[in-house]
N, C-alpha and C positions, 0 to 999 in steps of 0.2 A: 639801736638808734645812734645817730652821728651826731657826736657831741662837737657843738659851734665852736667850742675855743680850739679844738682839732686843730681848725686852718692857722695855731700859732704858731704849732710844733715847729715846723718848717724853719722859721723866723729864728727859732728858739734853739735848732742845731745849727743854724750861720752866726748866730751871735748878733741878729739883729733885734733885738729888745732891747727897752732900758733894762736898766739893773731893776727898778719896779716891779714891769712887766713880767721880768727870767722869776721872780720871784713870788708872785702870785700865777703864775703859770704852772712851777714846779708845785708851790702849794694844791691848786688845782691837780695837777696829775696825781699827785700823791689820794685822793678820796676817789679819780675815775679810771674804772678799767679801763674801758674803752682806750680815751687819751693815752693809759699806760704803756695799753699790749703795742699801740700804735707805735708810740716815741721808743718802745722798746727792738721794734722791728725795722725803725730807722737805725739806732744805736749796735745793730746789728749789723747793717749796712756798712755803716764803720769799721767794724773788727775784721770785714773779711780783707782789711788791708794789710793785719797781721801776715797773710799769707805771703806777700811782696818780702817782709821784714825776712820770713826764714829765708829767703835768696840770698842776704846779704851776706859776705863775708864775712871770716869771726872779725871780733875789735881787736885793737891791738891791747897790749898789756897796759899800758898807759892810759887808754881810755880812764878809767875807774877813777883815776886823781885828775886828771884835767877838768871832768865834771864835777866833782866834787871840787874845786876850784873854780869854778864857774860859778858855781851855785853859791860858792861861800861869798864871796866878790860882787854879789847880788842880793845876798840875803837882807844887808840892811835899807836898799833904796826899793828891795820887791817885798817887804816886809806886811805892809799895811796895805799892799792891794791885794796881796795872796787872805789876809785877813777878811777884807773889803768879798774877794773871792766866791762867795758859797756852791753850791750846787754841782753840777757836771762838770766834768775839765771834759770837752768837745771835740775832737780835730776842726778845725774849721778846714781845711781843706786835701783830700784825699790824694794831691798830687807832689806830696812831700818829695823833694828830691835824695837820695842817701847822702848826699853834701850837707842837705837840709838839717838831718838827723840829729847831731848833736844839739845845735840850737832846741830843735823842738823838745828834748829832752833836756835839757836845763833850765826851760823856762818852768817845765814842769808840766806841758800839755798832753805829751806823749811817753808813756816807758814802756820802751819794745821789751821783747819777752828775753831777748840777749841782756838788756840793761838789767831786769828785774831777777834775772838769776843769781845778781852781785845782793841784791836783798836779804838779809837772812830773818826769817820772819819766826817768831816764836811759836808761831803755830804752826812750825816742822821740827819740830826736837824729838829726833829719831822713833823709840816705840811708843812716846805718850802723846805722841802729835793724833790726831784726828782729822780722818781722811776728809771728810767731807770741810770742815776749815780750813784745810792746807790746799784744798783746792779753790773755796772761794779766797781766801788770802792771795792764789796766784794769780785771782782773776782783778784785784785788788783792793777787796773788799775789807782788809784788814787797813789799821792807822799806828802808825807810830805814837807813842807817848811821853810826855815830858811832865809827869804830875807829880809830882812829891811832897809831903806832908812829914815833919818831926815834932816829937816829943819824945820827953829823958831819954833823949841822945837816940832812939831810934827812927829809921827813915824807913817810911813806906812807900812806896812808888808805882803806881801804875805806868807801868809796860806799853801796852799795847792791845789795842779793841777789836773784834771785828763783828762787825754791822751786818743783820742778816735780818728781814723782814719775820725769817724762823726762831731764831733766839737770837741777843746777844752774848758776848763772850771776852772777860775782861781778865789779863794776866797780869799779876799782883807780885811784886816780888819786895823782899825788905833788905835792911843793913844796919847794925848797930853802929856807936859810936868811932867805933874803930875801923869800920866799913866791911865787917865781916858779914856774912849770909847768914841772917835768922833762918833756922830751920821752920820747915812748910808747916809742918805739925803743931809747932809754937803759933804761926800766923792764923792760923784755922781756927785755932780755940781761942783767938781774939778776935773775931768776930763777933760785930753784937749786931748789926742790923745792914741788911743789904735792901734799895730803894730804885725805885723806877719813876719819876716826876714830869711833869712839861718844864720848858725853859723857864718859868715862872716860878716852880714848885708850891704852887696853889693846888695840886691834882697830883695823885699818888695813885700809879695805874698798879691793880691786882686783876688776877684772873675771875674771870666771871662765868668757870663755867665750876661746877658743884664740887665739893671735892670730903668726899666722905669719913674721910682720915682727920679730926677735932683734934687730933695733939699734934696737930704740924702749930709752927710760929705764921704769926703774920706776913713774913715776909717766905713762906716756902716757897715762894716761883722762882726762887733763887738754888742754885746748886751749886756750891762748891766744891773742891777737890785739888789735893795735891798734882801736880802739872809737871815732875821734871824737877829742876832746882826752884819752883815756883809755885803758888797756887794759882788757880784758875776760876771765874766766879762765869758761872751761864746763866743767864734767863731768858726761862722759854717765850716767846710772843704769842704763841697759841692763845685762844679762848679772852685774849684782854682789851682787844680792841674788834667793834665790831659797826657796822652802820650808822648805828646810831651816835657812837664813841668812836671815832675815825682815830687812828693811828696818826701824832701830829708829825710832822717833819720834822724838829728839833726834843729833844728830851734831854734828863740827866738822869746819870747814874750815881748813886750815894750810898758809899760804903763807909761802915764805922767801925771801928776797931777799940774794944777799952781795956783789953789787955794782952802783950805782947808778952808768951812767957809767963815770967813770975812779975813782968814788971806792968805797973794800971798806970794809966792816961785815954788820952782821947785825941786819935789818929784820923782826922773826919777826910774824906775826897768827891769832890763833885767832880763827875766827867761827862763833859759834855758830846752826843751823841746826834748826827744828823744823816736821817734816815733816806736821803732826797735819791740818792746811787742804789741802796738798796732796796728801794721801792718801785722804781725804772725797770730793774731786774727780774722783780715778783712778777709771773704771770699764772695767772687762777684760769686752767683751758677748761670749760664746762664739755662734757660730754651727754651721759644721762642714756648708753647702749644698754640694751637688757638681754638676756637669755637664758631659759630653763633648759638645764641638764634632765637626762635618761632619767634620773634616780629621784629627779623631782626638788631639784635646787635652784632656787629662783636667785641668779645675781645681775645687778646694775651697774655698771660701771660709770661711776655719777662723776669726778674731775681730777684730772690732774694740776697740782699745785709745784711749781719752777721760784726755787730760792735760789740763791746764790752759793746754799753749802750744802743742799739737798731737795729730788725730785720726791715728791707725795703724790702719791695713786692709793683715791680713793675707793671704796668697793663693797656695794651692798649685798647683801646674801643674806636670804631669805627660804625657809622652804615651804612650799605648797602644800595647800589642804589635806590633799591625797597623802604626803609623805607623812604630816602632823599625823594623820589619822591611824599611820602604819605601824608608826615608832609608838604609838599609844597601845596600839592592839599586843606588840610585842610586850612593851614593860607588863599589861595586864595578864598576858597567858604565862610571863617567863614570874608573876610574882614577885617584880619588880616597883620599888615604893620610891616616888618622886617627891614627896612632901617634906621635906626635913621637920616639920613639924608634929610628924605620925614618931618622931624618936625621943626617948629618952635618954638622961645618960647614963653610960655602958653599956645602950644596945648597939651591937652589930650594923654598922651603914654601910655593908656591904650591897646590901639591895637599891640603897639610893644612891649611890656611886655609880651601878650599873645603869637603874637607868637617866643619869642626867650624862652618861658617855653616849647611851643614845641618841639621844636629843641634839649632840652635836654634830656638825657636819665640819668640812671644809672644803677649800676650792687652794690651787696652785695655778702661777699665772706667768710669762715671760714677758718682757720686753724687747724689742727686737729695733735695731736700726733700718734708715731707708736702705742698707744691701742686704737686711734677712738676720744679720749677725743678733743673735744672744749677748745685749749688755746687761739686763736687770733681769733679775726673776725671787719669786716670793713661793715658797714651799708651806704647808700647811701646819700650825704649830708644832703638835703629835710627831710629825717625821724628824725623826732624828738628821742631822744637819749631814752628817756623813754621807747620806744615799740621797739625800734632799737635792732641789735645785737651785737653792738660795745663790744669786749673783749680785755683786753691787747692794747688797744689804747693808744697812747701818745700824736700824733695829728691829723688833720685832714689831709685828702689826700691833694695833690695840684697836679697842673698843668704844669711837669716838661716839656713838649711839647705841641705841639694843640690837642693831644688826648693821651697822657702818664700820669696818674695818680700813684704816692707814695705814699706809704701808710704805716705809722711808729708805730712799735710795741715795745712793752717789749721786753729786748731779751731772744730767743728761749733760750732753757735750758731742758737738761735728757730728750733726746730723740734723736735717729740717722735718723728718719726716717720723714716728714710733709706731709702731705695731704692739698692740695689746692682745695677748695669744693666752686663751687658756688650753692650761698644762691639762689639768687634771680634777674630778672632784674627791672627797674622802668621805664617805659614811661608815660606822660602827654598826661592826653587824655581832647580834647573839651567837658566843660559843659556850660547848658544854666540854671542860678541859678539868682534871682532876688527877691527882699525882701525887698516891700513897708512899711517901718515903720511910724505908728503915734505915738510921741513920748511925747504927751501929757497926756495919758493913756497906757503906756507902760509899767509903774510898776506893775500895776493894771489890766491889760491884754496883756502878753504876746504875741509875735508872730512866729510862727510854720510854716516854710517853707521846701518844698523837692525839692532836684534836679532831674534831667533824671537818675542819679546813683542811687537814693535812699538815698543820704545823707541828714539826716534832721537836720536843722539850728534852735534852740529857742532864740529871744533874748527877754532880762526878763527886763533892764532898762539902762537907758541914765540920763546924767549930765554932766554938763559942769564941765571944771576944768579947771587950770592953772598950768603947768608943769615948773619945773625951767630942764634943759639939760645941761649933757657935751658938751664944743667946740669941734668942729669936729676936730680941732687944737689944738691938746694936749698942745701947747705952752700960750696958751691961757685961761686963770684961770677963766676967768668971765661966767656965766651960760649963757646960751640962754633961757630966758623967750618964752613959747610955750602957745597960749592959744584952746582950744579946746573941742572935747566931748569924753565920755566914755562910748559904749556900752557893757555890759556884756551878755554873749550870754552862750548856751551849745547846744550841736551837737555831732550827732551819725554817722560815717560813712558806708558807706556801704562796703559789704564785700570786702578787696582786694585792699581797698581804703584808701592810709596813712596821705593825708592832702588835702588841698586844695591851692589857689593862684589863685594871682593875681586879688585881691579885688580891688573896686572902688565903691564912694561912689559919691552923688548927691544931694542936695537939691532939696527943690519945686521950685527954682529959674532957675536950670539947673546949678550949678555951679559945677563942680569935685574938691573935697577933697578927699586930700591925706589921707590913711589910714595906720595905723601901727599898730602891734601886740603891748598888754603890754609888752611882753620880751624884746622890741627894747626899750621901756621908761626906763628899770631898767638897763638895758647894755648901759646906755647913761646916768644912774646917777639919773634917779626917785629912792626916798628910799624904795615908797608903794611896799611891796612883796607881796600883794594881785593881782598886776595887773600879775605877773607870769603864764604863759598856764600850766594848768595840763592836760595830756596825758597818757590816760590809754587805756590798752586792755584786754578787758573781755574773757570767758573760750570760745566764738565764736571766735574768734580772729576780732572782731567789736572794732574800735577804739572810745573811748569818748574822748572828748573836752572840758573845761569848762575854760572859757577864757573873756579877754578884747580886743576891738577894741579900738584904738585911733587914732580919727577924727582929723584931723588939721584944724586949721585956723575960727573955729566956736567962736565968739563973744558973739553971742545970740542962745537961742535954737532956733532952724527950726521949722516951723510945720511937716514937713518931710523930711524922711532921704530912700534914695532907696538905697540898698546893693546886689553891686555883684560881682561875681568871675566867671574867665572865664575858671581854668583848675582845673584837680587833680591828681595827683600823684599817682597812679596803679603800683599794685606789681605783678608781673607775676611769680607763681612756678614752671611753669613747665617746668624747667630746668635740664639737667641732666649734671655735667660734674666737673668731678674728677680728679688732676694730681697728681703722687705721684713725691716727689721730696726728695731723697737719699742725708742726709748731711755728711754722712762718720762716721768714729767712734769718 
């Protein structure tokens, strides 16, 4: 439906409004799509004058101080209109002459992309920068800051913001008395409360969608993290504002700090945040395309969501009666127990392991520009990232319903048109794999097993070892001593076939030991980078393996070690199914 205040936009990119009007307008767009995607595909209209700017010849060396001269020499009589200011800085008109240039960039209406390269923006500090910030930053989404707060001679300073409809993200840096750099670790553990409010501070927004974790604080929609020489505070916007609780255009952000160090006070900062540029930018494109795969995978491909520092493609997947009905038949013939509630402790969950791998499926998907080009693509968890086709990922999908996966990209960029391409589906299929090792003569003679897939297993030798671990309780400093063994193995899969699961392992005693990949020993704080699985795929598209098991809970060697896995991960291509989805100009 066409929303009447529509016919202001117009009005409202020439700058013919009052100031009133620009401002319950902006209000208004900020709660209507409609209005938004509209004002957003004029505002686009705009940009494509950047293309003129790359003509120009470079500046000369002097530019950089004559504007900054300009600007200083203006700052006290443009002071209180720039205040007065809110909302869009507009071109008003697209026929800027390159004479024109400087002016329009000192008043502050325009900064070409030559000007904004003289920017040095906090959210590019070489490897702890984050891609998708450092691009909405370039787009300039990011604010400079001038906050600062003291107590017993320490200064706390907000940096600089940057405003994204998806999270915000605030860089914090401090100085003691002497103006030295408090260390980030000091600043971290003075933290006492980080806040999200309306400009009123009457209304403290938290997230409202469930969140099953009881020992998070109040304020967990906050994440901090050392940044570089700085700390960094995020908060995500997801799930806080919705329909009914509309997202306002103005908020604060309130961070409190009561002890720096060894030293207590109370460091308060309000920072004020206006959401008007990056709400413009937000576009929520509804799709709602469906298609069932060969194998019986029902996906929807329900909307693409456009931030400023990253694209969301959403994606239902679902499987069909017939498949439900197949994956059942199997876990009941193969003796397979899905109920965690059929177990006691120290029974064997090797059967419910098998079959809730069952049960899972997955899909792979590209993105493609209007020329066909591969910018984004999203690989299925389970695929190891090496032979995967993960492009322009930021992170992994998650589980925003019992079958709605998000899946977070770079954002799109120079191009009006995406193509939505699925890759591939993934189902677990039953194998019968088992592998009597004697571990006495196992350096020395190798053992070569195949499964019913054709996938062949070598394992070449065994040792005992003693692992120091991360607390699964980050709060918790002290290691967990692990004692155990390590076989090293290499394996070729068969065609179609991307890994394997759900190993278990046996002595000659009958005892079941726990088995883990080396990747789980080094993501838990082992330093050995030898124990890391290398993952390659050859010009067959045959996957190798050359990797470590670690045994748990082995004291002494065994005379034997039995190994087996009861599923595999299978890639199905023969898929067909393409959506073109129109982003406007």
């Amino acid at each position: 439906m066409i929303c009447v205040k529509s016919k202001q936009l117009e009005k409202y990119v020439d700058e013919q409004l009052t100031p009133l009007e620009s401002r319950q307008l902006e209000e208004h767009v900020a709660g209507c799509s409609y209005c938004r995607n509209l004002l957003h595909m004029k505002l686009e209209d705009l940009q494509e004058f950047e293309v003129v700017l790359n003509e120009i010849p470079p500046l000369p060396d002097s530019f950089t101080y004559e504007i900054e001269s300009k600007i200083k020499a203006r700052e006290s009589t443009d002071l209180e209109n720039r205040r007065k200011k809110k909302g869009l800085h507009i071109i008003k008109k697209l026929t800027i002459a390159v004479a024109g240039l400087i002016v329009a960039v000192s008043l502050g209406i325009f900064v070409s992309p030559t000007f904004a390269s003289y920017v040095n923006s906090l959210f590019n500090i070489g490897k702890d920068s984050y891609e998708g910030a450092k691009i909405a930053a370039e787009k300039g989404f990011s604010q400079k800051l001038d906050m600062k707060v003291m107590d017993k001679g320490i200064t706390i300073e907000a940096k600089e913001i940057l405003v994204d409809s998806l999270a915000l993200a605030v860089i914090i840096d401090a100085k003691d008395q002497n103006g030295k750099k408090i260390s980030p670790n000091d600043l971290l553990q003075g933290v006492q409360k980080s806040i999200l409010t309306d400009k009123s501070e009457k209304k403290q927004f938290e997230s409202t969608e469930p969140d099953d974790s009881n020992w998070y604080p109040t304020d967990s929609d906050w994440y901090s993290t050392q940044y570089g020489d700085y700390i960094i505070f995020t908060r995500n916007m997801e799930g806080v504002f919705t329909e009914q609780n509309p997202m306002p255009t103005e908020m604060l952000v309130h961070l409190t700090f009561n002890k720096i160090g060894n030293i207590e006070g109370k460091w308060q900062l309000k920072i004020p945040v206006d959401m008007t540029k990056a709400n413009v930018a937000t576009k929520l494109i509804s799709i709602n395309k469906k298609y069932t795969s060969p194998q019986g995978v029902s996906l929807n491909l329900k909307n693409i969501e456009i931030f400023p520092s990253a694209t969301l493609v959403s994606v239902e997947a679902k499987q069909t009666k017939e498949l439900e009905e197949k994956i059942q038949n199997i876990s009941k013939e193969k003796g397979f127990r899905g109920d965690f509630n059929d177990f006691k402790e120290g029974d064997d969950l090797t059967s419910f392991h098998a079959a809730d791998a069952l049960k899972n499926t997955g899909f792979a998907y590209q993105l493609l520009d209007e020329r066909g080009t591969v910018i984004a693509g999203r690989d299925d968890f389970g695929v190891p990232k090496a032979i995967g086709i993960d492009t322009g990922s930021m992170e992994s999908g998650y589980v925003q319903s019992n079958y709605t996966f998000r899946n977070s990209f770079l954002p799109i960029r120079d191009t009006k048109k995406l193509t939505f391409k699925l890759h591939a589906i993934y189902t677990n299929e039953v194998t019968d794999f088992q592998a009597k090792l004697n571990l006495s003569n196992l350096s020395r003679k190798p053992f070569t097993q195949k499964d019913t897939f054709g996938n062949t297993f070598t394992f070449k030798d065994f040792k005992l070892k003693e692992w120091e671990l991360n607390n699964v309780d980050a709060s918790i400093k002290e290691k967990i001593k692990v004692k155990g063994g390590l076989i090293t193995y290499e394996a070729t899969l068969a065609k179609d076939i991307m890994s394997t699961d759900v190993w278990s392992v046996k002595d000659e005693t009958g005892k079941v030991h726990q088995v883990y990949s080396g990747d789980y020993l080094v993501a838990h704080g082992d330093k050995d980078q030898t124990l890391v699985t290398k993952t390659t795929k050859d010009e067959n598209g045959l996957v190798h393996i050359e990797g470590v098991m670690a045994i748990e809970d082995i004291e002494h060697q065994p005379k034997e070690l039995t190994l087996s896995y009861h599923t595999v991960k299978k890639q199905h291509r023969d898929v067909d199914w393409k959506v073109d989805i129109p982003l406007g100009k």
